[in-house]
TIBAVEX-233689 format. One record per residue (C-alpha): residue number from 1; x, y, z. Coordinates in steps of 0.25 Angstrom, whole numbers, plus 5000, padded with zeros to 4 digits. Layout:
BEGIN
@seq NUM	u X	v Y	w Z .
...
***
This chain:
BEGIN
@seq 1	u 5265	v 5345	w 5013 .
@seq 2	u 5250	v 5347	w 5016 .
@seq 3	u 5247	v 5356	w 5028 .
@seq 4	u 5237	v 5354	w 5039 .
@seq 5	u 5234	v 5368	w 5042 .
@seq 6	u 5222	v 5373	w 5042 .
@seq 7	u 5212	v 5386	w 5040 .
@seq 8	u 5210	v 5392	w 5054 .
@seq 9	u 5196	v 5396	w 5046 .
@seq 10	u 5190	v 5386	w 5036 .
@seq 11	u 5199	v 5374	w 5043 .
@seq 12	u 5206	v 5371	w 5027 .
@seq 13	u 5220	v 5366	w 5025 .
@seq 14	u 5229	v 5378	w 5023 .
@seq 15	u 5238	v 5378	w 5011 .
@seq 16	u 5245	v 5392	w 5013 .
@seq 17	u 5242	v 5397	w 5029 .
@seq 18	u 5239	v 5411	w 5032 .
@seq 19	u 5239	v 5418	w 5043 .
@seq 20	u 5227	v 5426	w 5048 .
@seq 21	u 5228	v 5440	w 5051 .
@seq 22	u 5228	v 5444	w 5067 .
@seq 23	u 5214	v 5451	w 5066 .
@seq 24	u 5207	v 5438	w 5061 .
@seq 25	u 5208	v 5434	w 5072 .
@seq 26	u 5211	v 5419	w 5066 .
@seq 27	u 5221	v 5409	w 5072 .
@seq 28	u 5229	v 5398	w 5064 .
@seq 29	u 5230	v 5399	w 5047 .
@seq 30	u 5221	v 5402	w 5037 .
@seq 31	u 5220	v 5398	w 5022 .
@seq 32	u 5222	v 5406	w 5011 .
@seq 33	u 5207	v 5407	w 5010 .
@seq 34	u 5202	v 5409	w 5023 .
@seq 35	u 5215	v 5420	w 5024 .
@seq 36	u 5210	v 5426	w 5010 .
@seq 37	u 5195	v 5428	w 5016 .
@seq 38	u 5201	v 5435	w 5029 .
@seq 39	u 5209	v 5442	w 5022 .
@seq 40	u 5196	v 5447	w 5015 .
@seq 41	u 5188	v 5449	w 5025 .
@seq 42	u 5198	v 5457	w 5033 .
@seq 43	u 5202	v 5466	w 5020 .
@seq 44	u 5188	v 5467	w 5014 .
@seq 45	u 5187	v 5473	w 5000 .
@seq 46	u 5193	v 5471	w 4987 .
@seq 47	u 5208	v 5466	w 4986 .
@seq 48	u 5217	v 5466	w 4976 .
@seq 49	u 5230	v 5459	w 4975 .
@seq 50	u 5242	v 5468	w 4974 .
@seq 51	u 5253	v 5457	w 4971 .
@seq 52	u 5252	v 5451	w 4958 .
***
């Protein structure tokens, strides 16, 4: 099943849909990438992934 939803940002079709956070002030869904560079730009510095 293929979906039709797309990026509230770069306008892509969305595999996984996320959802933005309140204070980005985004309506609709984001992609994983799109949700990844927010995420970035709302948490600036260096990350490092604590479930592996």
């Amino acid at each position: 099943m293929v979906s039709n939803v797309t990026c509230s940002l770069c306008n892509g079709i969305i595999e996984h849909k996320f959802i933005p956070m309140k204070e980005w002030g985004i309506s609709g869904t984001l992609c994983g990438k799109c949700y990844s560079k927010k995420i970035f730009e709302h948490y600036p510095g260096s990350h490092e992934r604590t479930n592996q």
